[in-house]
C-alpha positions as CSV (number, residue, x, y, z in Angstrom):
1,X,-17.1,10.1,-8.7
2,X,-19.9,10.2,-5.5
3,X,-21.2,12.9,-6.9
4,X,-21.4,12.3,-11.2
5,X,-22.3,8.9,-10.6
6,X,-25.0,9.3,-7.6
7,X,-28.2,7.2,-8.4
8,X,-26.4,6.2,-11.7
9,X,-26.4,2.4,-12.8
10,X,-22.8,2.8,-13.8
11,X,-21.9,3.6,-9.9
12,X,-20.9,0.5,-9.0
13,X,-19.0,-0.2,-12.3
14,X,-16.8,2.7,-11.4
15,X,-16.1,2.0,-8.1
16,X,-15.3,-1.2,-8.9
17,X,-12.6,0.1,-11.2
18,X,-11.8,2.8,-9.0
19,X,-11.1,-0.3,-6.0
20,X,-9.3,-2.3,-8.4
21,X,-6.8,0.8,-9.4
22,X,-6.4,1.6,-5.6
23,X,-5.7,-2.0,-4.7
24,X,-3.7,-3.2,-7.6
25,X,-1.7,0.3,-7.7
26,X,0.7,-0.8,-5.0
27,X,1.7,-4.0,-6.7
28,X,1.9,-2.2,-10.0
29,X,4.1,0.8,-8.3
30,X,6.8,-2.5,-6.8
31,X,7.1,-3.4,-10.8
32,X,8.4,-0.2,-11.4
33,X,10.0,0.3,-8.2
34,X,11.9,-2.8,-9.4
35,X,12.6,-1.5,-12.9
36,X,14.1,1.5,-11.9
37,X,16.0,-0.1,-9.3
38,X,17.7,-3.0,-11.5
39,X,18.4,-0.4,-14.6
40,X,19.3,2.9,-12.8
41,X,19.0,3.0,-8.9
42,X,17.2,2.7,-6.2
43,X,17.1,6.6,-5.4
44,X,15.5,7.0,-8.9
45,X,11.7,5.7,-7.4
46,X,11.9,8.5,-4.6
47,X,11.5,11.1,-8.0
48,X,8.5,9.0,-9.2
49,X,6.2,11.4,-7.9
50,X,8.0,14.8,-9.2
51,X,6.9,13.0,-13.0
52,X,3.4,12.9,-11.7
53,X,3.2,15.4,-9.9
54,X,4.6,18.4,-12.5
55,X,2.5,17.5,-14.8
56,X,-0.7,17.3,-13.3
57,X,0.0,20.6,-11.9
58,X,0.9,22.2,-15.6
59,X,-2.9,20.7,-16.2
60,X,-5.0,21.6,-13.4
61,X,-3.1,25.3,-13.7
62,X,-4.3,25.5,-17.6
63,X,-8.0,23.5,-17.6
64,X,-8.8,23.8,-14.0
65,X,-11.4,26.6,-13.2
66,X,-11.2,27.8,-9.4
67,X,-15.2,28.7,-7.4
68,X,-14.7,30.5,-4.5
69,X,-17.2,29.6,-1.7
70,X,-19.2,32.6,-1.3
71,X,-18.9,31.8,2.9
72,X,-15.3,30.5,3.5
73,X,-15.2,28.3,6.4
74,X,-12.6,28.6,8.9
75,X,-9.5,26.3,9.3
76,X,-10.0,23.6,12.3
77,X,-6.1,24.0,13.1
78,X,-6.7,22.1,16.6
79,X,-7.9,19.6,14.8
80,X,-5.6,19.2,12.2
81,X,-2.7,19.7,14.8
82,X,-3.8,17.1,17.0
83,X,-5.0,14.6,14.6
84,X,-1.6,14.8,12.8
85,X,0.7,14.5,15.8
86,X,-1.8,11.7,17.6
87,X,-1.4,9.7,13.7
88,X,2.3,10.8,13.9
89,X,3.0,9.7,17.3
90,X,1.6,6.3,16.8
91,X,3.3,5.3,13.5
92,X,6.7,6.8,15.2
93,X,6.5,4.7,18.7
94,X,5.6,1.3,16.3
95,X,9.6,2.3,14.3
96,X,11.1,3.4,17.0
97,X,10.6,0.5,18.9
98,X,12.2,-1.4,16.0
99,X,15.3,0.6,16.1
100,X,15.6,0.6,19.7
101,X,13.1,-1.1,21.8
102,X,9.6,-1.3,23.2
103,X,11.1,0.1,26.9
104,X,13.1,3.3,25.2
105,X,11.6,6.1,26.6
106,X,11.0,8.1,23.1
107,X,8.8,4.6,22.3
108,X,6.8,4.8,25.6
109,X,6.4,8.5,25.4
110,X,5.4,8.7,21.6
111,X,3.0,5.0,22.2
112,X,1.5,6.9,25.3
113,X,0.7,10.6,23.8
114,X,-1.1,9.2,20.7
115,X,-4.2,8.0,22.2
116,X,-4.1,11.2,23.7
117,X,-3.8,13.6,21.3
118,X,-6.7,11.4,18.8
119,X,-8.9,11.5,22.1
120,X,-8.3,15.2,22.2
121,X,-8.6,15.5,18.5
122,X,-12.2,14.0,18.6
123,X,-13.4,16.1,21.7
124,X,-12.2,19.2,19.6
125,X,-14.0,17.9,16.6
126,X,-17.3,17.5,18.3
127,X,-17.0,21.1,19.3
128,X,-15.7,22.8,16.7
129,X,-18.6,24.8,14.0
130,X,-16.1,23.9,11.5
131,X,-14.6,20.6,12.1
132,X,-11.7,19.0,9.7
133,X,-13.8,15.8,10.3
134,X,-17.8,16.1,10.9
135,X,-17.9,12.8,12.9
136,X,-21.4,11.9,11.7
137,X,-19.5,10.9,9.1
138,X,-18.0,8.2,10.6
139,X,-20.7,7.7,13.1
140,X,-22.7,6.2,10.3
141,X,-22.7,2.4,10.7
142,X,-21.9,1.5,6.8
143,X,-19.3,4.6,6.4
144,X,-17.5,3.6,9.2
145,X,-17.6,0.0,8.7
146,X,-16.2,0.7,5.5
147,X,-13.1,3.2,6.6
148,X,-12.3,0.7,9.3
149,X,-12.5,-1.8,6.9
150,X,-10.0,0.0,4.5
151,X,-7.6,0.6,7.4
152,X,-7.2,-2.8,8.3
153,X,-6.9,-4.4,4.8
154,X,-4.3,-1.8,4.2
155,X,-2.5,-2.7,7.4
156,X,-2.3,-6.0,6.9
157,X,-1.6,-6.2,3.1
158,X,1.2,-3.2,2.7
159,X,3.7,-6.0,5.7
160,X,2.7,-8.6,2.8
161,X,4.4,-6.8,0.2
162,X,7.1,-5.8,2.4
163,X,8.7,-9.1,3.3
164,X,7.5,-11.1,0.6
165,X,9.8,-8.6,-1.0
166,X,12.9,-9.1,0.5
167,X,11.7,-13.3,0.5
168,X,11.8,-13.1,-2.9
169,X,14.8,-11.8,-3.8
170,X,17.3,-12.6,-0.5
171,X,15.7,-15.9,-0.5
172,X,14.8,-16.6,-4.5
173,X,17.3,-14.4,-5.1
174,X,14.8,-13.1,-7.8
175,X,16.1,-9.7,-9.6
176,X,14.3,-6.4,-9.0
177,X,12.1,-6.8,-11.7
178,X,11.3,-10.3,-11.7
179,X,10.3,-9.7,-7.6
180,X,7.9,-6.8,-9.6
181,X,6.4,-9.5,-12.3
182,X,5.7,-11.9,-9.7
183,X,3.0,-10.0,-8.0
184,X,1.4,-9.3,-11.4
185,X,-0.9,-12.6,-10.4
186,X,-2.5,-11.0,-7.4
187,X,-2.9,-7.6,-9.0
188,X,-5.0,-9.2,-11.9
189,X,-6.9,-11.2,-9.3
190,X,-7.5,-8.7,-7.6
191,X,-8.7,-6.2,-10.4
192,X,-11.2,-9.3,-11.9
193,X,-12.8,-9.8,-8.2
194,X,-12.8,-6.0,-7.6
195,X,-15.2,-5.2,-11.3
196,X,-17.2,-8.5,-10.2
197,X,-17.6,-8.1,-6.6
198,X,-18.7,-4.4,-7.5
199,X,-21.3,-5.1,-10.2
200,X,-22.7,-8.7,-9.9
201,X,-22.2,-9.3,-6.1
202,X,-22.9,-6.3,-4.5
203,X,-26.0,-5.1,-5.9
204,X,-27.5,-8.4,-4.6
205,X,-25.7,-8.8,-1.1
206,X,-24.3,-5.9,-0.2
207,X,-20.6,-4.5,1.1
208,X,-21.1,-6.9,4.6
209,X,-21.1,-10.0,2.7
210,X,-18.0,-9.3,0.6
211,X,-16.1,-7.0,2.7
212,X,-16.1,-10.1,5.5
213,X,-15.4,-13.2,2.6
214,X,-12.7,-11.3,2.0
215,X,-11.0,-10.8,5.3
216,X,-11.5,-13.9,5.6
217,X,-9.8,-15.0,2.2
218,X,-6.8,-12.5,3.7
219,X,-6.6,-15.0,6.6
220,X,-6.3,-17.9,4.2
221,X,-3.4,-16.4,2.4
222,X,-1.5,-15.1,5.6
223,X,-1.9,-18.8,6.5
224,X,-0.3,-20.2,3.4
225,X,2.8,-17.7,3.7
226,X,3.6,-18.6,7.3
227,X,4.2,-22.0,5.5
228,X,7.1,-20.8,4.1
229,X,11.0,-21.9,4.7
230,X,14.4,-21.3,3.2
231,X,13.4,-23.9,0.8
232,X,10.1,-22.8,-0.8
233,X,9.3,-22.2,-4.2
234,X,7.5,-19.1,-5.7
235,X,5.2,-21.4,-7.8
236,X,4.5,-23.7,-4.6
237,X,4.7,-22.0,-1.8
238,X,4.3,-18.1,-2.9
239,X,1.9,-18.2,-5.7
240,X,-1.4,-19.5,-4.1
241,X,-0.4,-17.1,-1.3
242,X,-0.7,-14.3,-3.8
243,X,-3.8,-15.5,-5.5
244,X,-5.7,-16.1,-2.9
245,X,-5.2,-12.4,-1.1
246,X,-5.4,-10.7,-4.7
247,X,-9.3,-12.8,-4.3
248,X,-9.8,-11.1,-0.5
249,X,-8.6,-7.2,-1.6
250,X,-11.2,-7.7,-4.7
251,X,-14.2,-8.4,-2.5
252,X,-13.0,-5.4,0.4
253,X,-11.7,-2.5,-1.2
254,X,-14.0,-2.1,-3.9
255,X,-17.4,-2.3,-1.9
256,X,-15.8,-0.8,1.0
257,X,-14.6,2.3,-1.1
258,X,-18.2,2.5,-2.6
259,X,-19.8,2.3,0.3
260,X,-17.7,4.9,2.3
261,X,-18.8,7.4,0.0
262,X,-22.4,6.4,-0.4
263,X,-25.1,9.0,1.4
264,X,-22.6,12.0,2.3
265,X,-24.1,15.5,0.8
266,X,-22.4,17.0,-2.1
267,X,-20.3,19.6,0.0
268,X,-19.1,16.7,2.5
269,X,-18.2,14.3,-0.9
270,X,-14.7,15.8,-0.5
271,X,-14.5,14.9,3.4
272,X,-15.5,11.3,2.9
273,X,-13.1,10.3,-0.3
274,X,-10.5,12.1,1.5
275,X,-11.2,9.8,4.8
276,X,-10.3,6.9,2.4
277,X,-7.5,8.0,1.3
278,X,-6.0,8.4,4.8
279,X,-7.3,5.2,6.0
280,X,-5.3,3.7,3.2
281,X,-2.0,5.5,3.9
282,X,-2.5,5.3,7.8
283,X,-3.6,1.6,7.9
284,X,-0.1,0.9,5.7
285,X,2.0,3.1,7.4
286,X,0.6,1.6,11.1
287,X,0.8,-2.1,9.5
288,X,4.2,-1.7,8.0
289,X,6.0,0.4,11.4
290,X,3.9,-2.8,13.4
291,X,5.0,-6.0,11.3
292,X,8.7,-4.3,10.4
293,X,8.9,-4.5,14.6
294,X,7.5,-7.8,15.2
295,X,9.3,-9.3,12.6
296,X,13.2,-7.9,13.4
297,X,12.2,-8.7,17.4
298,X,11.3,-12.7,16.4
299,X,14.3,-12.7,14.2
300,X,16.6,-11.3,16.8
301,X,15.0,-13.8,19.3
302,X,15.3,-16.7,17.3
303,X,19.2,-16.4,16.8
304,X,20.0,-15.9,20.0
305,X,18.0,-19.0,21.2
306,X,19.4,-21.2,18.3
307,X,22.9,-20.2,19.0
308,X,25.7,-20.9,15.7
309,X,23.8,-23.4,14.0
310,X,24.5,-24.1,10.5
311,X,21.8,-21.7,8.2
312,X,21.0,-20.5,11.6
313,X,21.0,-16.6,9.9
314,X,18.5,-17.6,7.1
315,X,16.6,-19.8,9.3
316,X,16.3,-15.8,11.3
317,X,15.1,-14.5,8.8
318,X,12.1,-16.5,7.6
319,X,11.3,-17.1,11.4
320,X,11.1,-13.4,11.6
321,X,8.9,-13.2,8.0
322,X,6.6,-16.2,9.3
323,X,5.7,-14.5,12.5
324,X,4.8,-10.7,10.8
325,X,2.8,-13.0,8.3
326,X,1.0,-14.4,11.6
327,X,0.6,-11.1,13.3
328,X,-1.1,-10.0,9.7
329,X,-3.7,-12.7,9.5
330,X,-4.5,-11.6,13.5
331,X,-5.1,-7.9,11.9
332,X,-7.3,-9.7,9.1
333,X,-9.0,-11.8,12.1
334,X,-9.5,-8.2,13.7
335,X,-10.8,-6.7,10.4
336,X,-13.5,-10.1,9.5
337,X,-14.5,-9.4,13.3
338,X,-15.2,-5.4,13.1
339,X,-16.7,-6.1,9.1
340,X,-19.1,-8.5,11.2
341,X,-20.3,-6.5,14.4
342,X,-20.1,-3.0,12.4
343,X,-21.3,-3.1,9.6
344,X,-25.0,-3.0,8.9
345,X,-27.0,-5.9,6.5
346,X,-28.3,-3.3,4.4
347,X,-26.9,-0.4,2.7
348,X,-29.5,2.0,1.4
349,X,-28.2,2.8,-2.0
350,X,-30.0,5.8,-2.6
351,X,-32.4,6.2,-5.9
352,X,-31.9,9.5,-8.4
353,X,-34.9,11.1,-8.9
354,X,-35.6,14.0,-11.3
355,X,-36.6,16.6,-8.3
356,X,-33.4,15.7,-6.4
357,X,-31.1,15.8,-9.5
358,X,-32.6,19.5,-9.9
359,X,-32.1,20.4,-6.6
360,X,-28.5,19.4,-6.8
361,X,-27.8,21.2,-10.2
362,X,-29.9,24.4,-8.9
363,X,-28.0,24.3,-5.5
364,X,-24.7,24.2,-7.4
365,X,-25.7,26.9,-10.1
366,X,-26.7,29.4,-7.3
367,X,-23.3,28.3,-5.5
368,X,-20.5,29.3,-8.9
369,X,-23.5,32.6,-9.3
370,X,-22.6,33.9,-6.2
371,X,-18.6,32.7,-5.8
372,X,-18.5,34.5,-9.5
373,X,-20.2,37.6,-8.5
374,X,-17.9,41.2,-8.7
375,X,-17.6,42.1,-5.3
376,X,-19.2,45.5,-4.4
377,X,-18.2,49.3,-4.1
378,X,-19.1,52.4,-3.1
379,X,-19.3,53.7,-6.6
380,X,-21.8,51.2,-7.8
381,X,-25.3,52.9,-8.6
382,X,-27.9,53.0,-6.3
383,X,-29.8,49.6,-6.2
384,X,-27.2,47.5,-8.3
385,X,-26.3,44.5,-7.4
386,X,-28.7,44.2,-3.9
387,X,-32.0,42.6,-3.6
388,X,-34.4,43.2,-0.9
């Protein structure tokens, strides 16, 4: 998409559809999650991806035409080892102390080796001729505004549909699928701000503007859920909740996703989407490991100081729900804070001219002539095939 829509009027319009498919996919994926749950099982969703995935690769085997790169690059394993296990180690210390505590050695050691293995990752990136991650990528104010941007929204959104999930049907006692339908509100919110926010907002204000109106509209709806008690209603207490965070995701992930992508070179296009992508999965996976702790410790906590009261287990519960949905709008606060002081006022968009779309195509034309080239022998004539 950077790279057929760059200069294109219709750029925005697709990254605001792309934002509004990336944002509303999760809420969309707990629908069917809950479908397949409530009419076969709950083992059936972890095969979701085998129906995807078998397909797509019958596809790409068939229409798919592979290039080879005339110069192969070599593999950055350092960096790929070390980026991995720092990510890994993090994510792993966060759910381990859930299952044990935050003073069990493997926490401590895994919470204590991951700043040091990403520290080491990036000192091996800014040395290496072929990095896994050129860091003038990120260095770039607006890029890296944007992934951090991403990160956080994911970190503190994937907790939301966590434990509003287990609210709405322990509490609601809503079945599978109904839990699915009732975040159909914020995905359509979210998919009308995302297409606005892209093509009428944007072009006028820029990401900065929308990317920090919508942390703060994430604040605003962690708010309203720490409201909630045994009690609540969805249409009450849950549904504003919902409509007003499907409003904040619009206005982030759409420009943010844009704008993360905006200015990279054609052979670096593939670097920066994939740096979204693991924003998005790391910022949930660090978000959900994070809140899942917080949340179990505050419950835990909260029965033992309330001793055998009547409803005191329920009670546990949303005390433990209340408090993730607290920690969440400090990781929002974190995110409007960082949208603020990193990104820049202006983005330069970037205009298509004719001599730079020629460029491009005869750039890419010379590439595919000399990745389709027969290689050459010792029997070839005299001549063929070299140029002085």
């Amino acid at each position: 998409m950077t790279v057929t829509f760059e200069g294109s009027a219709d750029r925005n319009k697709a990254f605001g559809i792309f934002g509004a498919i990336a944002g509303g996919g999760a809420s969309l994926g707990l629908l069917l999650g809950g479908i397949l749950t409530q009419v076969l099982s709950w083992r059936w969703c972890l095969y979701v991806n085998l129906v995807i995935a078998i397909p797509t690769a019958i596809f790409a085997l068939r229409l798919l035409v592979n290039h080879r790169a005339p110069d192969r690059e070599g593999i950055d394993i350092p960096g790929l080892l070390t980026g991995s296990l720092g990510l890994f180690a993090l994510v792993y210390g966060f759910s381990n102390a859930e299952a044990q505590s935050w003073t069990a050695t493997a926490t401590i050691v895994a919470l204590a080796a991951s700043p040091v293995l990403l520290i080491t990752f990036v000192l091996i990136e800014r040395r290496s001729s072929h990095p896994l991650l050129p860091l003038h990528i990120v260095r770039d104010r607006a890029r890296g505004g944007a992934y951090l941007s991403i990160l956080i929204a994911a970190a503190g959104i994937f907790g939301v549909f966590f434990f509003l999930t287990f609210f709405l049907q322990l509490n609601l006692h809503f079945s599978p699928i109904t839990s699915g339908l009732a975040f159909l509100p914020l995905t359509a919110v979210l998919v009308l701000a995302s297409t606005t926010a892209q093509t009428r907002v944007l072009p006028r204000t820029g990401p900065k503007p929308l990317v920090v109106t919508g942390m703060a509209l994430g604040i605003v709806g962690m708010y309203l859920f720490t409201r909630l008690t045994p009690t609540s209603t969805y249409a009450a207490n849950v549904l504003p909740g919902l409509l007003v965070v499907g409003l904040g995701l619009g206005c982030i992930f759409a420009p943010a996703i844009g704008t993360a992508t905006l200015g990279v070179e054609a052979k670096e296009t593939g670097v920066a989407s994939a740096v979204v992508n693991a924003c998005q999965q790391i910022g949930g996976s660090i978000g959900l490991a994070l809140l899942s702790t917080i949340s179990a410790s505050a419950a835990v906590s909260y029965a033992k100081t309330h001793g055998r009261v009547p409803g005191v287990a329920a009670a546990a519960t949303i005390h433990g729900y209340t408090t993730a949905f607290w920690w969440a709008a400090g990781i929002f606060a974190i995110g409007l804070l960082a949208a603020v002081v990193v990104l820049p006022s202006k983005v330069r968009t970037g205009e298509c001219s004719l001599r730079k779309a020629l460029s491009r195509g005869l750039s890419y034309a010379h590439h595919l002539e000399h990745a389709d080239a027969p290689p050459e022998t010792d029997a070839a004539p005299a001549g063929a095939g070299r140029s002085g």
